[in-house]
N, CA, C and O atoms as a MOPAC input file, in Angstrom:
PM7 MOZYME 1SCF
protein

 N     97.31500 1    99.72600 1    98.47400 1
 C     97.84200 1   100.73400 1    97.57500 1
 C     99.23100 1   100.31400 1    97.12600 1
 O    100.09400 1    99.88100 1    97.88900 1
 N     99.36200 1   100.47900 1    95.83300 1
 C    100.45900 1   100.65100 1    95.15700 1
 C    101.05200 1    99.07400 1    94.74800 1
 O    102.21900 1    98.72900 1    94.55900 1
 N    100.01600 1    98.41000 1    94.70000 1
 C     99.91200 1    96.99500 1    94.28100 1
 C     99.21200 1    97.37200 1    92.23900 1
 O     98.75800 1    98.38300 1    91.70400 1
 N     99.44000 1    96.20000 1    91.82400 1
 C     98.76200 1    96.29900 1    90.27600 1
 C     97.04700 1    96.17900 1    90.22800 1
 O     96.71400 1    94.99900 1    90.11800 1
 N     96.42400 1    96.68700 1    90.25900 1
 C     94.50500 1    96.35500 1    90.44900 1
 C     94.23000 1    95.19100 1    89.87100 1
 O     94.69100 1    94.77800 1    88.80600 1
 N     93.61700 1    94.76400 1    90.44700 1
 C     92.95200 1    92.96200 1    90.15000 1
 C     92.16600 1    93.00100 1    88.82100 1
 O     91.11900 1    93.63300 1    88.96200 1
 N     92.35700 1    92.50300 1    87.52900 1
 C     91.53000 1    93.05800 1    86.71200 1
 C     90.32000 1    92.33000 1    86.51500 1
 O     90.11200 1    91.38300 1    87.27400 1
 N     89.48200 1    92.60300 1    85.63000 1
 C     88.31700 1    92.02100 1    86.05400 1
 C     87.85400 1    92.43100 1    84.76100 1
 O     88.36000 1    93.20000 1    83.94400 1
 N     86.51500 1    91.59400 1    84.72900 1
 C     85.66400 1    92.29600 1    82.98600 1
 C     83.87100 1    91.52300 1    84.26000 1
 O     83.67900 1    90.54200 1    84.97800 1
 N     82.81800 1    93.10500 1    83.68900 1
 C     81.73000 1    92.70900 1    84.44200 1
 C     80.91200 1    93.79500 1    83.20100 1
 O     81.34600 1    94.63500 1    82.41300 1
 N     79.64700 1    93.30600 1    83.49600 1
 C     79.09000 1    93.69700 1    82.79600 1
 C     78.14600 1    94.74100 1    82.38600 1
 O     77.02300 1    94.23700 1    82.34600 1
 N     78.11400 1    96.39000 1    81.95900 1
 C     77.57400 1    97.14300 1    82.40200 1
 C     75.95600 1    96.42100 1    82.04000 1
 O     75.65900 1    95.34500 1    81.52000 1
 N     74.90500 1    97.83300 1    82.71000 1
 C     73.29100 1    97.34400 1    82.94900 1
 C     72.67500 1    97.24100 1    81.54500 1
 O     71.48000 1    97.14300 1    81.26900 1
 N     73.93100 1    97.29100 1    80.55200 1
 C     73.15000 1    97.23900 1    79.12400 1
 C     73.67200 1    95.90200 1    78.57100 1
 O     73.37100 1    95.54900 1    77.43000 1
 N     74.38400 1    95.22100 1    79.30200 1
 C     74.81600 1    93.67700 1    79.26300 1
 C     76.11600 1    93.80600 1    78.05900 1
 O     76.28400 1    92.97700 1    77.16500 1
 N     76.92000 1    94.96600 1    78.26000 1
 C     77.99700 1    95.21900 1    77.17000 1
 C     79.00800 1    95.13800 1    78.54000 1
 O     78.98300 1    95.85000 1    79.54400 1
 N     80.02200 1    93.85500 1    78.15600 1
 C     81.10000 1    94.12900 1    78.90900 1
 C     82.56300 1    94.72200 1    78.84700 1
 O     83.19300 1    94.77900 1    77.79100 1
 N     83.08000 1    95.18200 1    80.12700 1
 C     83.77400 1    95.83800 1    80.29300 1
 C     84.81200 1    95.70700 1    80.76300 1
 O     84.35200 1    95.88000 1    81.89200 1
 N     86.36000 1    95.47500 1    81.04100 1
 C     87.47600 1    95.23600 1    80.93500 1
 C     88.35800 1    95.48000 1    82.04600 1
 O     89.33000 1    94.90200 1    81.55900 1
 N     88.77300 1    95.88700 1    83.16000 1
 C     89.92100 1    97.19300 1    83.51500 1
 C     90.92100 1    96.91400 1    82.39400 1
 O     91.13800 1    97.71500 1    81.48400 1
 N     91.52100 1    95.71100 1    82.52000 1
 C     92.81900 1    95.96300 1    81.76600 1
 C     93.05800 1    96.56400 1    80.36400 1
 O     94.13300 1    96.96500 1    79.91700 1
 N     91.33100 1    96.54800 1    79.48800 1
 C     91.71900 1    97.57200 1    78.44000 1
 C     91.58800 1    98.92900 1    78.43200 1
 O     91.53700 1    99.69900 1    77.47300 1
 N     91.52000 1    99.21500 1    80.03700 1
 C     91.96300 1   100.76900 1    80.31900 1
 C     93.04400 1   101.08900 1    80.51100 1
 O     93.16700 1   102.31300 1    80.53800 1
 N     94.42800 1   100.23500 1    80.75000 1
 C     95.62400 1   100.64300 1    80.39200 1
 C     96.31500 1   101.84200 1    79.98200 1
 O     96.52800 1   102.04200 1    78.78600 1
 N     96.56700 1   102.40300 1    80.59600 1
 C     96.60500 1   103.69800 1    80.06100 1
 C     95.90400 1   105.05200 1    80.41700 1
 O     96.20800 1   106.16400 1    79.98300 1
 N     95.09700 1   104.79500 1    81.12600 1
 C     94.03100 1   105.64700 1    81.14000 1
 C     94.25800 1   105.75700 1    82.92100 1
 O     94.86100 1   105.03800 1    83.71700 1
 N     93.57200 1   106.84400 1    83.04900 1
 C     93.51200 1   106.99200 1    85.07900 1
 C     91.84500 1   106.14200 1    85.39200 1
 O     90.71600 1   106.34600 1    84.94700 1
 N     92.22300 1   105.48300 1    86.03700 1
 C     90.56800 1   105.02000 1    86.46200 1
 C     89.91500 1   104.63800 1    87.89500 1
 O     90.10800 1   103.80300 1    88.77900 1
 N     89.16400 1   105.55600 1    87.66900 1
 C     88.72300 1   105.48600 1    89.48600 1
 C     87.30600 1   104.46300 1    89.18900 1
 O     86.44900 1   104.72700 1    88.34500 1
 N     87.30000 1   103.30400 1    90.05500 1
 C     86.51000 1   102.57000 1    90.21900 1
 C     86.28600 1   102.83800 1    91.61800 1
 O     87.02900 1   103.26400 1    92.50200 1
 N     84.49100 1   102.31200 1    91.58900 1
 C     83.80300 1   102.97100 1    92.81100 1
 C     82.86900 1   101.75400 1    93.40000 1
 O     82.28700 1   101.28800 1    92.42000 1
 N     82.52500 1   101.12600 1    94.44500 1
 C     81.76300 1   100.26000 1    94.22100 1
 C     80.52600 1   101.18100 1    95.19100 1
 O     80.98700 1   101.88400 1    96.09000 1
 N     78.98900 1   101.16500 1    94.99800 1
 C     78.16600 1   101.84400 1    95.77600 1
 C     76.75300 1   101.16100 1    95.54700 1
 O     76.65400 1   100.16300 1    94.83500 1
 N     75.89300 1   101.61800 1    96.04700 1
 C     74.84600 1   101.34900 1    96.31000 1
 C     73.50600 1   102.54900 1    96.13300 1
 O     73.61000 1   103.53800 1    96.86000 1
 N     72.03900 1   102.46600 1    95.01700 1
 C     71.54600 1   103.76900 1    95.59700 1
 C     71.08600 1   103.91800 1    96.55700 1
 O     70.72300 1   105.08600 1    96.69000 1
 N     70.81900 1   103.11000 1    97.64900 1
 C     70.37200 1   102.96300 1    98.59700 1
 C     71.16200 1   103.34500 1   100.12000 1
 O     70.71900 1   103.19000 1   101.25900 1
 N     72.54600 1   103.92200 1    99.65600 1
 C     73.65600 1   104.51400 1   100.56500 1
 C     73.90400 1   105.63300 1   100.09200 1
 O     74.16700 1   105.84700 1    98.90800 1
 N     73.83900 1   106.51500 1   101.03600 1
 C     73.79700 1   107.92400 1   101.27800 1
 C     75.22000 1   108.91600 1   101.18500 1
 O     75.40500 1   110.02000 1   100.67200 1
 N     76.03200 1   108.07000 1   101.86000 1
 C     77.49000 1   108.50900 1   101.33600 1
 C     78.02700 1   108.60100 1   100.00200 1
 O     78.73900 1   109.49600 1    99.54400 1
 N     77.36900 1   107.02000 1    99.14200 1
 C     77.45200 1   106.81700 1    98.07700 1
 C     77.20300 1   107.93500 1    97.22700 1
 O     78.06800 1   108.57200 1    96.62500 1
 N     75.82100 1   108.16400 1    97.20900 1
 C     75.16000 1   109.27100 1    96.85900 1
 C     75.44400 1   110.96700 1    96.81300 1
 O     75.04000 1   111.91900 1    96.14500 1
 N     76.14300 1   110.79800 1    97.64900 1
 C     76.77100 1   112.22100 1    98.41400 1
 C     78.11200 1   112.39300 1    97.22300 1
 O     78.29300 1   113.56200 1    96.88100 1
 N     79.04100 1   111.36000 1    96.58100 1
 C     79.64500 1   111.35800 1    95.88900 1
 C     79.54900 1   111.58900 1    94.23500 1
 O     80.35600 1   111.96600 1    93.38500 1
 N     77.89100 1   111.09200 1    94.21000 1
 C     78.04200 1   111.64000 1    92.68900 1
 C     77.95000 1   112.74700 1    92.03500 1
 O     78.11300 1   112.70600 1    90.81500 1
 N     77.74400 1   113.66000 1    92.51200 1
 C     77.96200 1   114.92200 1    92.00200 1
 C     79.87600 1   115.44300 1    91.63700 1
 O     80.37700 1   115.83600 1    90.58400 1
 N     80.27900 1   115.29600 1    92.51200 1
 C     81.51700 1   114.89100 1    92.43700 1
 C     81.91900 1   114.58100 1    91.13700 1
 O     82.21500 1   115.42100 1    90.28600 1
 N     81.93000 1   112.79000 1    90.91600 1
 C     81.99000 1   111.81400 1    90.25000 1
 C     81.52000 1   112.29200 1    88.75300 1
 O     82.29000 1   112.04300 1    87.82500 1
 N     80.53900 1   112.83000 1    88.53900 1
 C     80.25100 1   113.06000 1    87.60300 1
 C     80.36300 1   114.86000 1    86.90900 1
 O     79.82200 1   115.26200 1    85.87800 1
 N     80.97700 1   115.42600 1    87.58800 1
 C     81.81300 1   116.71300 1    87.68700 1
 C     83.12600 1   115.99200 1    86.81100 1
 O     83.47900 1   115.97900 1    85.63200 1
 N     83.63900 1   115.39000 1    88.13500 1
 C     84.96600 1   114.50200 1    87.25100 1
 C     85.17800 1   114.21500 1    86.37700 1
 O     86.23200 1   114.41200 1    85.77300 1
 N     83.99600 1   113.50600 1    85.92900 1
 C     84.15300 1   112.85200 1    84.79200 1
 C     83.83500 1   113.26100 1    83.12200 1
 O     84.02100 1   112.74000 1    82.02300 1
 N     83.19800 1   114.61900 1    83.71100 1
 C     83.08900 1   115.53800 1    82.62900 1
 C     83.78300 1   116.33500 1    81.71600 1
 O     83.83700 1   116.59100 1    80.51300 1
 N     84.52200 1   116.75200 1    83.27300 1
 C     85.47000 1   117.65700 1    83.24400 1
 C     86.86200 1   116.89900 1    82.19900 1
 O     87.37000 1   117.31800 1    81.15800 1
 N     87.21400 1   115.38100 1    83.19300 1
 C     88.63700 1   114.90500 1    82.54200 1
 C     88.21000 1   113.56000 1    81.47400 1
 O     89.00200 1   112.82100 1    80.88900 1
 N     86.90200 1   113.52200 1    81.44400 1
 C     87.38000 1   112.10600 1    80.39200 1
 C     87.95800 1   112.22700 1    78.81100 1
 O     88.53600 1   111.33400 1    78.19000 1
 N     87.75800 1   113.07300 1    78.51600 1
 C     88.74400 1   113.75900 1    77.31400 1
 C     89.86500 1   113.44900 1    77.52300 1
 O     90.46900 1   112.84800 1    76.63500 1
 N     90.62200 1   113.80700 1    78.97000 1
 C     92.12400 1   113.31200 1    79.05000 1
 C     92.75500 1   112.39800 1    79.67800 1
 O     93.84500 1   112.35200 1    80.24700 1
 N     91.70900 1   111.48700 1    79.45200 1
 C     91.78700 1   110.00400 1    79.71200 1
 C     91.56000 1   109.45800 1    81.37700 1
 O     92.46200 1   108.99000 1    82.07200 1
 N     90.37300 1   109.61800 1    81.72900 1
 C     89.95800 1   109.74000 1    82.75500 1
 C     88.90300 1   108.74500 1    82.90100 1
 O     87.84000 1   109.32800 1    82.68800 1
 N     88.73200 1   107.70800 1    83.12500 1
 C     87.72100 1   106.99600 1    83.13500 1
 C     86.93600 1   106.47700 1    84.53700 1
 O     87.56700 1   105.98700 1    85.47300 1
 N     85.49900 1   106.64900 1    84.54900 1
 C     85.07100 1   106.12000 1    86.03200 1
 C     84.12600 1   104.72900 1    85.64000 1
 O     83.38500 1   104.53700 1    84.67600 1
 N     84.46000 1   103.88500 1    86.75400 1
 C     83.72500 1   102.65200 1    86.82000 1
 C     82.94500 1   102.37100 1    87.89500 1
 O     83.53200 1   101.92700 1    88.88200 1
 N     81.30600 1   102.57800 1    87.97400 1
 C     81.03300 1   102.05900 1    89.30700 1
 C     80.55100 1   101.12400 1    89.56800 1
 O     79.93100 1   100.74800 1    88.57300 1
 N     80.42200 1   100.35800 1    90.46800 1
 C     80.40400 1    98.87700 1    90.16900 1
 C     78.86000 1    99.72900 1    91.01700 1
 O     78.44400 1   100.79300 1    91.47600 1
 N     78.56000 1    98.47000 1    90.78800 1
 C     76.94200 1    98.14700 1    91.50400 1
 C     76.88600 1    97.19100 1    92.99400 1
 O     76.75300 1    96.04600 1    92.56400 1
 N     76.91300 1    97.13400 1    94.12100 1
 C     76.84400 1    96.13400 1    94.76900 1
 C     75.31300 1    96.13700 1    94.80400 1
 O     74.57900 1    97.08000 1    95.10300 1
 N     74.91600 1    94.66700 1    94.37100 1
 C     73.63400 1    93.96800 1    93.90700 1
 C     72.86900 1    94.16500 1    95.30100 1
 O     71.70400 1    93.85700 1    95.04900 1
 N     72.93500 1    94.42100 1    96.24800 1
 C     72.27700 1    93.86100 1    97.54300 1
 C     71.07000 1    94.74600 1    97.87200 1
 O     71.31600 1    95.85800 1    98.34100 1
 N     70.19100 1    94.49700 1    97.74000 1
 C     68.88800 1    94.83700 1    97.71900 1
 C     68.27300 1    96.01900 1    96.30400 1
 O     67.32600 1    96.78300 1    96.11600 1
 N     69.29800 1    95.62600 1    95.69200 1
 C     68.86800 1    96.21500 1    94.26900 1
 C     68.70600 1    95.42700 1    93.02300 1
 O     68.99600 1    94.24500 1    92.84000 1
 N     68.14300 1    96.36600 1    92.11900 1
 C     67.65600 1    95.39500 1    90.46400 1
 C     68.37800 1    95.97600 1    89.40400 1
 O     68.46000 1    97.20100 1    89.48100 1
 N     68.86800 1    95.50400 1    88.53700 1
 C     69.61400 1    96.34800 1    87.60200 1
 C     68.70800 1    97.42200 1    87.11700 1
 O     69.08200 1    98.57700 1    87.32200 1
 N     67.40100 1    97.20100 1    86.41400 1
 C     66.36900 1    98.05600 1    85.98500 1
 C     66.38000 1    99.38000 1    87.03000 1
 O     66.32700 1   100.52700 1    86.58700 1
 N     66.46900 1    99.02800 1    88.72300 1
 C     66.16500 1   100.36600 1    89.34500 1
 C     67.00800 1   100.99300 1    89.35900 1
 O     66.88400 1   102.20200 1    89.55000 1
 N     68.68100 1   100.16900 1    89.07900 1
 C     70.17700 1   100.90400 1    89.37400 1
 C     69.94500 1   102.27500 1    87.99500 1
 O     70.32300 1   103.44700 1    88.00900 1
 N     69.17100 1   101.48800 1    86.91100 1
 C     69.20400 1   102.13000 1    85.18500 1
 C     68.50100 1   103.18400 1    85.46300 1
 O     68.79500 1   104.29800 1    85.02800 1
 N     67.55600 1   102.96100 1    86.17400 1
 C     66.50900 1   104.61800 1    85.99700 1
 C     67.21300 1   105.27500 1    87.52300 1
 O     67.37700 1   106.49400 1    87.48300 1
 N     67.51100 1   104.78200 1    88.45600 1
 C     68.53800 1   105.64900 1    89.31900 1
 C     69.51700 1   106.25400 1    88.78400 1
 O     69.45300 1   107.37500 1    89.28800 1
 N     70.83300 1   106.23000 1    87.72500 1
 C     71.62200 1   106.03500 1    87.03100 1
 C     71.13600 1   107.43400 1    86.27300 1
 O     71.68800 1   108.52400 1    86.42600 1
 N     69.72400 1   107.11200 1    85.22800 1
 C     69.31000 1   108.04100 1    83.96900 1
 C     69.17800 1   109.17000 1    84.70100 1
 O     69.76900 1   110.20300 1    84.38700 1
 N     68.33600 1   109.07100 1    85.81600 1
 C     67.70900 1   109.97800 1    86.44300 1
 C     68.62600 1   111.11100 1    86.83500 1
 O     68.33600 1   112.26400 1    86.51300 1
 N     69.65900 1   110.84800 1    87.47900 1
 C     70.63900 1   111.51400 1    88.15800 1
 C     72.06600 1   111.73000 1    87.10200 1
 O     73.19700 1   112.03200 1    87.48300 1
 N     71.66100 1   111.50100 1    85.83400 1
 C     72.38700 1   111.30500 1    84.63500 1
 C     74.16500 1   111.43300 1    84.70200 1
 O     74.97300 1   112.33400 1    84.47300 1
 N     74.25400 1   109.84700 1    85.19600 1
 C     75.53200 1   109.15600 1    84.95900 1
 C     75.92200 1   108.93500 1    84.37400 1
 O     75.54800 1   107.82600 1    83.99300 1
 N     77.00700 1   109.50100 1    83.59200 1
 C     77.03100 1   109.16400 1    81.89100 1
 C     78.41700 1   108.10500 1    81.69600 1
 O     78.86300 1   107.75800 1    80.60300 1
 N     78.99000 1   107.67500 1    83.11300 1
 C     80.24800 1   106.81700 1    83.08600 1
 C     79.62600 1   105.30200 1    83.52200 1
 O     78.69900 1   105.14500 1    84.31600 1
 N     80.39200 1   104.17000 1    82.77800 1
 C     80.03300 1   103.17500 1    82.79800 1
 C     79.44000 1   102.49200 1    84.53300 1
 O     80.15200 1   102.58600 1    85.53300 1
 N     77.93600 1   101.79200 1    84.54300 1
 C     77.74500 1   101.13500 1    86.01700 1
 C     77.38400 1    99.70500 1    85.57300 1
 O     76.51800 1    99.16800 1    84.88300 1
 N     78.51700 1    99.32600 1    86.33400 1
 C     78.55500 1    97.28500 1    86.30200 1
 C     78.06700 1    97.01400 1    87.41200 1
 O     77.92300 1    97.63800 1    88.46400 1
 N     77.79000 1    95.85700 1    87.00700 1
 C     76.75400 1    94.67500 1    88.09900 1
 C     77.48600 1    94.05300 1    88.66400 1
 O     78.20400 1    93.30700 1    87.99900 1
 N     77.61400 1    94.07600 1    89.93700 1
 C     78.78000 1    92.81500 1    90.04900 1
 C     77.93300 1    91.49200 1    90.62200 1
 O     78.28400 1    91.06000 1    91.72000 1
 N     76.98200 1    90.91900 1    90.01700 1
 C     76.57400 1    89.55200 1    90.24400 1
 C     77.27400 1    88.47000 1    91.28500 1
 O     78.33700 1    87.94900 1    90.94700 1
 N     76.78500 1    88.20400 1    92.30600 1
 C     77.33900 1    87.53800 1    92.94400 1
 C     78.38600 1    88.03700 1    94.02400 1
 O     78.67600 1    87.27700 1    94.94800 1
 N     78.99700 1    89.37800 1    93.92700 1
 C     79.61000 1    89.80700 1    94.74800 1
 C     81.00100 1    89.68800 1    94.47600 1
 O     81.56400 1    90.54400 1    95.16000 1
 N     82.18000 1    88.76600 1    93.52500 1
 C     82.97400 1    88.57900 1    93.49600 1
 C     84.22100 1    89.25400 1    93.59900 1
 O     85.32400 1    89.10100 1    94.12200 1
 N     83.39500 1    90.33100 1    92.65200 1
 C     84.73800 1    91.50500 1    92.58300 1
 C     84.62900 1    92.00400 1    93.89900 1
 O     85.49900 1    91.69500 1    94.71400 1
 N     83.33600 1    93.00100 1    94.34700 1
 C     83.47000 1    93.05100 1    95.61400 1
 C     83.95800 1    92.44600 1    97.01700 1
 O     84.33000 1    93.06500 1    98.01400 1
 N     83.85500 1    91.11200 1    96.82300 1
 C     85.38000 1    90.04900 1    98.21400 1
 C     86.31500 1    90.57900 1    97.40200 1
 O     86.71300 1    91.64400 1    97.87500 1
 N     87.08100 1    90.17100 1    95.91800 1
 C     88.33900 1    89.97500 1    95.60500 1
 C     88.74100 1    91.64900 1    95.73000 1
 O     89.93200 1    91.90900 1    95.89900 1
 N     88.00100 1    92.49700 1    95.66800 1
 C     88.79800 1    94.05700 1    96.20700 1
 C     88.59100 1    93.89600 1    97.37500 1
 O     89.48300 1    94.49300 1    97.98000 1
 N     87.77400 1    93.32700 1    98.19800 1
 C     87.87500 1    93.28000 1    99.92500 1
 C     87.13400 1    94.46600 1   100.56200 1
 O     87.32200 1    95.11300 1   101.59200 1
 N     86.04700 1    94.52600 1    99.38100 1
 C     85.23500 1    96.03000 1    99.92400 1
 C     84.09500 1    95.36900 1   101.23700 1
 O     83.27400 1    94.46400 1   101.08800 1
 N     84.35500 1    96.08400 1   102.37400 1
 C     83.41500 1    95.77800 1   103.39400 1
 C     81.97200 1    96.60700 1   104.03000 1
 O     80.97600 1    96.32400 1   104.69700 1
 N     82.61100 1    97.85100 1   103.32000 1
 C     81.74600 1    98.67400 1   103.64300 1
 C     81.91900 1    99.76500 1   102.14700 1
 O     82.94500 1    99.96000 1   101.49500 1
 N     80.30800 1   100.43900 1   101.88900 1
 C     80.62600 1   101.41100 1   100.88100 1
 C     80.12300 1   102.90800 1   100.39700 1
 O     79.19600 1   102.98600 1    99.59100 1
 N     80.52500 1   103.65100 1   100.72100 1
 C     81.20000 1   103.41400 1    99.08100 1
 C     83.28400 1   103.11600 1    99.54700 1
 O     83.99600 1   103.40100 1   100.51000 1
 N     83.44300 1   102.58300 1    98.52200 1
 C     85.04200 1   102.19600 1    98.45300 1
 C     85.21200 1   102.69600 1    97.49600 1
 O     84.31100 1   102.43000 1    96.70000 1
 N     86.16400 1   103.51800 1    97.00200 1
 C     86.89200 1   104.34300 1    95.53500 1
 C     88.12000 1   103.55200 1    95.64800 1
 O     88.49200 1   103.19600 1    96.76600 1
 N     89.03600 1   103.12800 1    94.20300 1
 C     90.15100 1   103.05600 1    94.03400 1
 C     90.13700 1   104.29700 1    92.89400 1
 O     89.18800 1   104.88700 1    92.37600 1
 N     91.69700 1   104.45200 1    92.71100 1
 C     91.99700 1   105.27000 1    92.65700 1
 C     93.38900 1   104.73000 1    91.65200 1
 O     94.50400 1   104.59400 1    92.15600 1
 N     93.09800 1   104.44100 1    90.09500 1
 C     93.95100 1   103.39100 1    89.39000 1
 C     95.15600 1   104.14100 1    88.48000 1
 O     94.69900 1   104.83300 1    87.56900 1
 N     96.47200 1   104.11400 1    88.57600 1
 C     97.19800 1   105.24600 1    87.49700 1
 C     97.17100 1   104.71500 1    86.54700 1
 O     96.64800 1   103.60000 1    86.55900 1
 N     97.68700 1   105.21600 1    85.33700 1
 C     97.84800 1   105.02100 1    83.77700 1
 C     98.45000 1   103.62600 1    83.75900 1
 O     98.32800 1   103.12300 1    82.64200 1
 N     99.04100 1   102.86800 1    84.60700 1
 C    100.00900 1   101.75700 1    84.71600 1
 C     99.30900 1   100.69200 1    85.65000 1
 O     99.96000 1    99.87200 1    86.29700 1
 N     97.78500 1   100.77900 1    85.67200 1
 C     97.42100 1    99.92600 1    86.26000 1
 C     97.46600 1    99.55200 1    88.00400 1
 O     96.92200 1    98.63100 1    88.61300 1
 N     98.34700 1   100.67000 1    88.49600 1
 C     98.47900 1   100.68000 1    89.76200 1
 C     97.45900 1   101.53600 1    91.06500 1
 O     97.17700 1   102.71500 1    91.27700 1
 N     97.19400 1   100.48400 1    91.60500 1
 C     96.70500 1   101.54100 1    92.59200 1
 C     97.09300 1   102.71800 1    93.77700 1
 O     97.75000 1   102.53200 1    94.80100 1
 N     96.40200 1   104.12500 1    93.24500 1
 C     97.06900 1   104.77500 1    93.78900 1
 C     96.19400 1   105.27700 1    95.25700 1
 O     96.93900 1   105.55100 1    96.19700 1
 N     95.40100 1   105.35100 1    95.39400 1
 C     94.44300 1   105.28500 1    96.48800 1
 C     93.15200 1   104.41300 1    96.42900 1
 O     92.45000 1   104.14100 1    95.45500 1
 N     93.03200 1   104.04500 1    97.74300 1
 C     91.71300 1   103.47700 1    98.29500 1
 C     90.96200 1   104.10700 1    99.31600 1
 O     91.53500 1   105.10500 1    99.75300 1
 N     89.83300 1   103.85000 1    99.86000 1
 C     89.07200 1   104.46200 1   100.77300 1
 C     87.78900 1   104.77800 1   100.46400 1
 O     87.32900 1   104.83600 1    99.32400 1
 N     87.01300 1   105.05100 1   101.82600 1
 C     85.90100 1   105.05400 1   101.96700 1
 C     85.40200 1   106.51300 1   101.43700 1
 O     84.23300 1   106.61300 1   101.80700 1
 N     85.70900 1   107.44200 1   100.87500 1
 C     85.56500 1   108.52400 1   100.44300 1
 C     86.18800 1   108.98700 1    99.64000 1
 O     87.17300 1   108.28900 1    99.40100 1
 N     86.11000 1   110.11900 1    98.88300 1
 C     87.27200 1   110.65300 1    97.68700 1
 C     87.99200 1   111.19800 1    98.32600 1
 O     87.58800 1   111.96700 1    99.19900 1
 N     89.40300 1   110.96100 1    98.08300 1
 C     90.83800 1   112.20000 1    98.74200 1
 C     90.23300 1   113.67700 1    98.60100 1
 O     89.56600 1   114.26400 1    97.74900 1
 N     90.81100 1   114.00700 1    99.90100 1
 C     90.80600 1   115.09700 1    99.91600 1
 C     91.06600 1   116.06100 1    98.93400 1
 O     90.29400 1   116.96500 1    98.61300 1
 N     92.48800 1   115.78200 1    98.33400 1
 C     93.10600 1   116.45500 1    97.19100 1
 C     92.55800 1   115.53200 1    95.46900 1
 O     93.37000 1   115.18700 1    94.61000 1
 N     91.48700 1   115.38600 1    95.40500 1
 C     90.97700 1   114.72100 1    94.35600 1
 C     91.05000 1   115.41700 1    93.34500 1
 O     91.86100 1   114.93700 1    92.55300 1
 N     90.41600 1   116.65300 1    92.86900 1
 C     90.69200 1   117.05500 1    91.48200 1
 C     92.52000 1   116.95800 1    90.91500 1
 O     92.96500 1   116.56500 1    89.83600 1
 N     93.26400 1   117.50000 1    92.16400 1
 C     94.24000 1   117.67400 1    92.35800 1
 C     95.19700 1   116.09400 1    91.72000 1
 O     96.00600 1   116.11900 1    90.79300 1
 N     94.83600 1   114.95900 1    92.45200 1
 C     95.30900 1   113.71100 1    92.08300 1
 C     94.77100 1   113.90000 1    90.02200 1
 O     95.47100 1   114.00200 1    89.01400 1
 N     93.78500 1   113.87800 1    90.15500 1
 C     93.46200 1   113.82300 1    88.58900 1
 C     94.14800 1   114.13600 1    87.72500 1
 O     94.54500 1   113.43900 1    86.79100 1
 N     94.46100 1   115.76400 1    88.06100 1
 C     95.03400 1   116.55000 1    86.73500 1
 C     96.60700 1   116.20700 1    86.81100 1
 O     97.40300 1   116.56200 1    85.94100 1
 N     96.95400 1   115.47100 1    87.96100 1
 C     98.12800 1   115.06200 1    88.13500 1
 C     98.83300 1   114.03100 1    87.25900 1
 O     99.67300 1   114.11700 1    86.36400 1
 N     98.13600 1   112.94700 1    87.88800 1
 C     97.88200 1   111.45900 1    87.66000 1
 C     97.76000 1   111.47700 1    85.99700 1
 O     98.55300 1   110.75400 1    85.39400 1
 N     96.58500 1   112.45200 1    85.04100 1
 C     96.42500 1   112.86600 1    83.60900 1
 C     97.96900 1   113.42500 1    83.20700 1
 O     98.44800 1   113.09900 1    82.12100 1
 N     98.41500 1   113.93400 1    83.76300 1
 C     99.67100 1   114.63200 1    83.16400 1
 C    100.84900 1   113.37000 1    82.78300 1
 O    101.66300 1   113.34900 1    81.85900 1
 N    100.64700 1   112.55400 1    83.65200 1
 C    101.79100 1   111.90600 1    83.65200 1
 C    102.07400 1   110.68900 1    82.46100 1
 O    100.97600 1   110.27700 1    82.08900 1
 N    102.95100 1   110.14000 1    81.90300 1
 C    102.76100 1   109.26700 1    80.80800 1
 C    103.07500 1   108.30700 1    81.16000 1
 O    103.88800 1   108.35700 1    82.08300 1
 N    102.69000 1   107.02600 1    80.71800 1
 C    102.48300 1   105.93900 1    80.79900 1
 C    103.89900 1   105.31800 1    80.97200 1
 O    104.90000 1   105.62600 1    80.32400 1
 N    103.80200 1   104.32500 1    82.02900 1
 C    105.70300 1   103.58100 1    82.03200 1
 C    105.52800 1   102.84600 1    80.31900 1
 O    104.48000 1   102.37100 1    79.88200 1
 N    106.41700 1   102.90100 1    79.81600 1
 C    106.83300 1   101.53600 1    78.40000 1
 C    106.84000 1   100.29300 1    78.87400 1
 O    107.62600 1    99.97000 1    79.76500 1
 N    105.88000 1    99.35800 1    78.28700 1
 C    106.18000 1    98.12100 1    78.68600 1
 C    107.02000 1    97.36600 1    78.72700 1
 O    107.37100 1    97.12000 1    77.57300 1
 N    107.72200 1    96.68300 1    79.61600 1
 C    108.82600 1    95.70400 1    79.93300 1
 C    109.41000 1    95.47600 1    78.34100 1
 O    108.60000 1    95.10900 1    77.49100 1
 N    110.68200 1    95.67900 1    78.00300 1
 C    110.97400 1    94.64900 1    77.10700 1
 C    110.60100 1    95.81000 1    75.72100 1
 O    111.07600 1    95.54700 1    74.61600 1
 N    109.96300 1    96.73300 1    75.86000 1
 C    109.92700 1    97.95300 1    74.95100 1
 C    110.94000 1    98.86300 1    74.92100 1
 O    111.21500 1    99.54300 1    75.91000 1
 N    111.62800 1    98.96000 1    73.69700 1
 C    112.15400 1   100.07000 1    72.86900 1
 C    111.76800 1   101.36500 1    72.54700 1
 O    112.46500 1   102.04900 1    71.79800 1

């Protein structure tokens, strides 16, 4: 926490890729999960409450996919079914998953308008809506060297 998030571009299950760093600006909770994990699962209602509620005010969710005993096709109709309407990337190969150092999941970060991470962990904060409408309120630092 409180390091800059590793950025990354992966590709959602419709093979359109996706960025962090051109979320800049934006609050973004990236999630990495599995449908086949139950905790995971236990979160999307949540997640997609969230994301209803704040993506208007710049709220964006990313969940990554960890590939491991899944197909993109089953992640898509898992996904439709349970109607996820925020972007789910593949992470092929696992990469992003070592380079965030996720060992177990689900893992949430928890990203401010400035690219920083403001929480990690195996579950959503306690005070989660709470971080949101927070984290949304706040405006963006000016970039270095800006007037």
């Amino acid at each position: 926490m409180g390091d800059v998030a590793y950025d990354f571009t992966l590709k959602d299950l419709d093979g359109k890729p996706h960025r962090l760093k051109d979320l800049r600006g934006r609050v973004v909770h990236v999630v990495f999960w599995a449908t086949w994990c139950m905790p995971c699962l236990e979160e999307v209602p949540d997640l997609k409450k969230a994301y209803a509620q704040y993506h208007d005010q710049g709220f964006e969710i990313l969940g990554i996919v960890v590939p491991m005993s899944q197909t993109p096709e089953g992640v898509r109709a898992f996904a439709a079914k349970q109607e996820m309407r925020y972007p789910i990337l593949w992470d092929e190969g696992m990469d992003l998953m070592n380079r965030y150092r996720v060992d177990s999941i689900p893992r949430n970060f928890l990203i401010d308008r400035d690219g920083i991470i403001r929480y990690a962990g195996v579950a959503l904060p306690d005070n989660y809506e709470e971080y949101l409408r927070y984290s949304l309120s706040k405006t963006p630092a000016a970039p270095a060297g800006a007037s």
